[in-house]
C-alpha positions in Angstrom: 57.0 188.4 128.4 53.9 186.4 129.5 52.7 183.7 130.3 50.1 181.6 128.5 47.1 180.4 131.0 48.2 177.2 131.7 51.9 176.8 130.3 54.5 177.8 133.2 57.0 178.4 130.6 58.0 181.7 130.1 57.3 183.6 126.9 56.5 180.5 125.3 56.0 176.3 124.5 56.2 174.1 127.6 59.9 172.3 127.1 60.3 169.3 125.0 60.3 165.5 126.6 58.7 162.9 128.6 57.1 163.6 131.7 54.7 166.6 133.0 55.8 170.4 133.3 56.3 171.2 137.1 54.0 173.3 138.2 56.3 175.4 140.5 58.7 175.6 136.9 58.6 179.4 136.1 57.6 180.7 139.3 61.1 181.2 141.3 61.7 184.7 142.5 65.5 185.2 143.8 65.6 186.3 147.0 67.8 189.3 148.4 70.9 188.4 148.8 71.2 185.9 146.1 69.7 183.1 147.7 67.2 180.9 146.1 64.3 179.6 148.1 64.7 175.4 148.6 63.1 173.7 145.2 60.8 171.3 146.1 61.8 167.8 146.0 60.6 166.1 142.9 58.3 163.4 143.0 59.9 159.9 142.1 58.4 158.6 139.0 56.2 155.9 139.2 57.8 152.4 137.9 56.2 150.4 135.2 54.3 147.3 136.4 56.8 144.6 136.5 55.2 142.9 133.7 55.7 145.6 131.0 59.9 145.1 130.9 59.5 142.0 132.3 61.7 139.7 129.7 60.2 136.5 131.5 56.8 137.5 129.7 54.0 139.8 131.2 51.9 137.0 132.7 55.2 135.7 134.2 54.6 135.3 137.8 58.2 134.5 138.2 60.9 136.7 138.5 64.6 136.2 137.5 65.7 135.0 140.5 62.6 133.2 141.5 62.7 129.4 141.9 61.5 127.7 138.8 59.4 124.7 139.6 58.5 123.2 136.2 56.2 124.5 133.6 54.1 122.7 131.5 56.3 121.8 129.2 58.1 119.3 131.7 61.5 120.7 131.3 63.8 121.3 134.3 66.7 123.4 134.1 68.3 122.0 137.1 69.1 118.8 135.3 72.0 118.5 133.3 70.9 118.0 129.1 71.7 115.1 127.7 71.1 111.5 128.2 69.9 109.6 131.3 72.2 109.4 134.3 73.6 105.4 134.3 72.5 103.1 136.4 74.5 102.5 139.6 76.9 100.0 139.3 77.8 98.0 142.7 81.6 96.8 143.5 80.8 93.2 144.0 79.9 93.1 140.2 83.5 93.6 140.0 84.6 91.3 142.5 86.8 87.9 140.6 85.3 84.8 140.8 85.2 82.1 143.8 88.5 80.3 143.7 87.4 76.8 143.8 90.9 75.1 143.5 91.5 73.9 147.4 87.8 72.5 146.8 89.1 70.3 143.7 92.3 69.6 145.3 90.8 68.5 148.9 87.6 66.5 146.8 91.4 64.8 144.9 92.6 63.9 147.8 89.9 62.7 149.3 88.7 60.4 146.5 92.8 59.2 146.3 92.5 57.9 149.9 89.3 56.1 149.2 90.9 54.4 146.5 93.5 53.6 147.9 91.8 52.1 151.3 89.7 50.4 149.1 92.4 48.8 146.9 94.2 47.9 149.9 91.7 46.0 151.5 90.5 44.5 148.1 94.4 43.0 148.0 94.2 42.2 151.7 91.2 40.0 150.7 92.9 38.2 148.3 96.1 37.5 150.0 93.9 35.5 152.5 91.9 33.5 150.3 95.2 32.3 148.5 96.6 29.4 150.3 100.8 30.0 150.4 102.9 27.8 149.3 106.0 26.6 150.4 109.2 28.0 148.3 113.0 27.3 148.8 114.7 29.8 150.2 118.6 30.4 150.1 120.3 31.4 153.2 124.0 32.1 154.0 125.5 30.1 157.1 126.7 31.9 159.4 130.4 31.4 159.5 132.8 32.3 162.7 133.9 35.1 163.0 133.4 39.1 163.5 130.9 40.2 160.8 131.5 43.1 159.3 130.6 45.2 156.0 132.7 47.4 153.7 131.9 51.4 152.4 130.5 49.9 149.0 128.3 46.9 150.7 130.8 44.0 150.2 129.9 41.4 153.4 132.2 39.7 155.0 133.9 38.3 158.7 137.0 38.4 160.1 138.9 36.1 163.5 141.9 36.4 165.7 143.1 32.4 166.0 145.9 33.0 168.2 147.7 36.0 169.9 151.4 35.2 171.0 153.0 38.3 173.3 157.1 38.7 172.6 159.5 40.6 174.3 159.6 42.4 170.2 155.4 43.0 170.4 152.2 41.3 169.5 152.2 38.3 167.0 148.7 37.3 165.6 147.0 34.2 163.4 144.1 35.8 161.4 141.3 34.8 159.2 139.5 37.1 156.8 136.4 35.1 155.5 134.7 37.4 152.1 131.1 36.6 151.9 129.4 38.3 149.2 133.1 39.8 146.7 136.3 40.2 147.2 137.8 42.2 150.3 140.8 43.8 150.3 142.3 44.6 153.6 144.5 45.8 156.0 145.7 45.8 160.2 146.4 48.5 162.4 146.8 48.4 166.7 146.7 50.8 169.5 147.4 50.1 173.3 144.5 50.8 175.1 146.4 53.2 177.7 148.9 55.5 175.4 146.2 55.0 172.6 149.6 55.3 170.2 148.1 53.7 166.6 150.9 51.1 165.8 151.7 49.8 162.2 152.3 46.0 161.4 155.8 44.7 160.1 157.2 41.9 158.7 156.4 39.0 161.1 158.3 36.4 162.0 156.2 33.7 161.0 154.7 33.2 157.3 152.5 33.9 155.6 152.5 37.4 156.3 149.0 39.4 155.5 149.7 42.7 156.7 147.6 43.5 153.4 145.8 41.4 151.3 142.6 40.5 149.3 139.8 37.6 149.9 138.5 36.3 147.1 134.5 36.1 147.1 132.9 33.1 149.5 136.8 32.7 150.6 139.3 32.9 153.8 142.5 34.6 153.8 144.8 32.8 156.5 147.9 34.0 158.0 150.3 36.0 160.9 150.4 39.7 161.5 153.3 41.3 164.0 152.8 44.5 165.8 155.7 46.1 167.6 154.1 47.1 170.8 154.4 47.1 174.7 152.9 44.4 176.1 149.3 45.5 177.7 145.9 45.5 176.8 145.3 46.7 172.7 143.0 46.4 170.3 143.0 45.2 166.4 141.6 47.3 163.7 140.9 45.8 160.7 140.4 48.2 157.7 139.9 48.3 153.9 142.7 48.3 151.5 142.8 52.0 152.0 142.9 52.3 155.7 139.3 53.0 156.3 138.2 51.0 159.5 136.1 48.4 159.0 136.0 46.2 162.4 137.7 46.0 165.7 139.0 43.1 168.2 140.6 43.5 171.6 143.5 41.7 172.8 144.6 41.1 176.4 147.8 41.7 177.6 
């Protein structure tokens, strides 16, 4: 078989595909032994320009991951599509309204106390310039007597005449005088040492008003009798239900 000047393949066509023929492709001669001699290594091929394959465009100076800073076009793929970011909005737009109710209520109270300074000093005025005149006046005499005043406001007074000790107890002459309504009444006694509350009974002389009632602007006259020791006591009067009204003392 031979070889064609210029075609390393033996016995005939160079093989099929890109690239050129090596030229050392034909030539290896196995050496005793079985070894082959070392193949030469094969020359990397050359790359294409980056422009060729480049899917960025051949005149693209930018590569894939290259750092795009606009084109002529004005578009900027680091900023998000669609409309225009909102304005910012700041809290205090949010914030409620002034309360100005203490304001109204203070400027209120305020203008109140003007007004009423005003209206009193206005009145004052006129209450000076008017000359008074004399009116009647009705006044209750003061009667003898201890005053005293019941639970629902009836007025009235009350006297011890005349005390009488007994070997029995303590005999009394008393006035009730009723001032404003009727009064209705009643007696009770304690000695001021043993402090013993003593009861009246039927006395010995007449009339007897242990209990009774004075009519209105009238005096109830009579003799209450307390069985007690003779020393120091003192005289309760009290309504017709026992509620103290006034007191008196009594020596012994």
């Amino acid at each position: 078989m031979t070889n064609q000047p210029g075609n390393p393949w033996p016995g005939g066509s160079p093989p099929q595909g890109p690239g050129s023929t090596p030229p050392w492709w034909g030539s290896q001669v196995s050496q005793p032994g079985g070894h082959h001699p070392q193949q030469p290594q094969q020359p990397a091929s050359a790359q294409p320009p980056y422009g060729a394959n480049n899917p960025y465009g051949a005149n693209n100076q930018y590569g894939p991951n290259s750092q795009y800073n606009g084109g002529p076009s004005g578009f900027d793929p680091t900023r998000a599509l669609g409309e225009a970011p909102p304005t910012p909005v700041s809290i205090n737009e949010f914030a409620p309204p002034p309360n100005r109710t203490p304001l109204l209520i203070t400027l209120v109270a305020l203008l109140t106390l003007v007004l009423v300074i005003g209206g009193g000093i206005y009145l004052r005025s006129r209450a000076e310039q008017v000359t008074p005149s004399p009116s009647p006046t009705s006044t209750v005499a003061a009667g003898p007597g201890q005053p005293f005043e019941t639970s629902t406001g009836q007025r009235g007074r009350w006297e011890i005449l005349e005390h009488t000790w007994t070997d029995e107890g303590l005999q009394l002459h008393v006035r009730v005088y009723a001032d404003t309504a009727a009064i209705s009444f009643s007696f009770l006694a304690f000695a001021n040492q043993s402090t013993q509350v003593v009861d009246p009974t039927t006395s010995p002389q007449s009339p007897d008003i242990r209990t009774g009632t004075a009519r209105a602007t009238q005096s109830v006259t009579g003799y209450v009798f307390f069985p007690m020791p003779h020393e120091d006591a003192t005289i309760i009067l009290a309504s017709g239900t026992g509620r103290q009204m006034s007191a008196l003392p009594v020596k012994a």
